[in-house]
N, C-alpha and C positions, 0 to 999 in steps of 0.2 A: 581492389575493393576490399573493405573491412568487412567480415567474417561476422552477423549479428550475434551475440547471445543469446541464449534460449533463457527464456524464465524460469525460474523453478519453481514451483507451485509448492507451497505447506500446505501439506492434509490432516497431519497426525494433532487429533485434539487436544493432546499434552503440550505441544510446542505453540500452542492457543493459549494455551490455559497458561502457562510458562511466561509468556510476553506477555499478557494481560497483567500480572500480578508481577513478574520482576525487572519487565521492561521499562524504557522512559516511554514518555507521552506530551506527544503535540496534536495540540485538535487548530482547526479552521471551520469555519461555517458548513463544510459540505463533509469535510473527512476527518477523520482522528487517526491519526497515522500512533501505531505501538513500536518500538527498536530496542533490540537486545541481541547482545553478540550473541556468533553462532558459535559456539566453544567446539562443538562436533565435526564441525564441516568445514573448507574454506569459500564455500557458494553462499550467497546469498538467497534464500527461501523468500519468497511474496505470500502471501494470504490476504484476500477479501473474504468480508463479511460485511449483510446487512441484515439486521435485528427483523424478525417475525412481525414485531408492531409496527415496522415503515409499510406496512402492504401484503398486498398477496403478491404469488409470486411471480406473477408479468413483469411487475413494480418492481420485486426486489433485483431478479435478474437485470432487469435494465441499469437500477441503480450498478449492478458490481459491473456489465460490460464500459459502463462511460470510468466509470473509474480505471477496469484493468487496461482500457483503452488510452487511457491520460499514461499511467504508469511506462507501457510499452513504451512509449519516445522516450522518456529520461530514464528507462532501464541503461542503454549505453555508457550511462555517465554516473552510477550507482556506485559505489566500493564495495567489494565484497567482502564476506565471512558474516554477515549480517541475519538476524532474523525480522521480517520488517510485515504488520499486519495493521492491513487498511479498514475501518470501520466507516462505512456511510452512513451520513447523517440526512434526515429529512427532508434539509435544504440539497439534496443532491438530485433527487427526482428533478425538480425546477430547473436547477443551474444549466446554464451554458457548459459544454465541454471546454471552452477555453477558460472558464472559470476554474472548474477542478482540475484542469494540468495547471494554472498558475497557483492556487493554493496545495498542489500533492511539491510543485518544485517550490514553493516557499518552504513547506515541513523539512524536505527534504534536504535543505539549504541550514535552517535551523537544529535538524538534529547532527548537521556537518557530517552529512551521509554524500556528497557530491564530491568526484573524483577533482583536484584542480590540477588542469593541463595547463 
């Protein structure tokens, strides 16, 4: 049996601020995914964020658990060295969780962030 990967969580607001301004960007109705290599590391970092104006914070938490919950399944099949920050969008309170794991693996397809076996 395969061995799962831990996530790595990005905390440091510079490595935000960093992928916000010189990373690429892909959005979908629910998420807007940021990616910019990790030059420091050869792990790949994850970061959720949902903006102050989707809600209070019942709302928000929920929005980032169905996301970092989508994320979790196609971490296995992620490349690493990467810094990768997921932004919820309004349409994501609503959505189906099968919605946001097929739009987090579309981005994830398009930024040619998926390992091919």
């Amino acid at each position: 049996m395969e061995k799962r990967r831990k996530i790595r969580s990005l905390k440091e607001n510079h490595l935000f601020q960093k992928a916000y301004k010189k990373g690429k960007s892909a959005a979908a109705s629910t998420v807007v995914l940021y990616v910019m290599k990790n030059y420091d590391n050869k792990t790949t970092l994850v970061g959720f964020t949902v903006s102050k104006s989707l809600g209070k914070a019942v709302k928000r938490n929920r929005m980032k658990r169905k996301i970092k919950e989508a994320y979790r399944h196609l971490h296995p099949f992620v490349k690493d060295g990467f810094i990768l920050v997921f932004v919820a969008k309004k349409a994501s309170y609503d959505a189906h969780f099968s919605v946001i794991q097929e739009e987090i693996y579309t981005l994830l397809k398009k930024a040619d962030l998926l390992k091919s076996e």
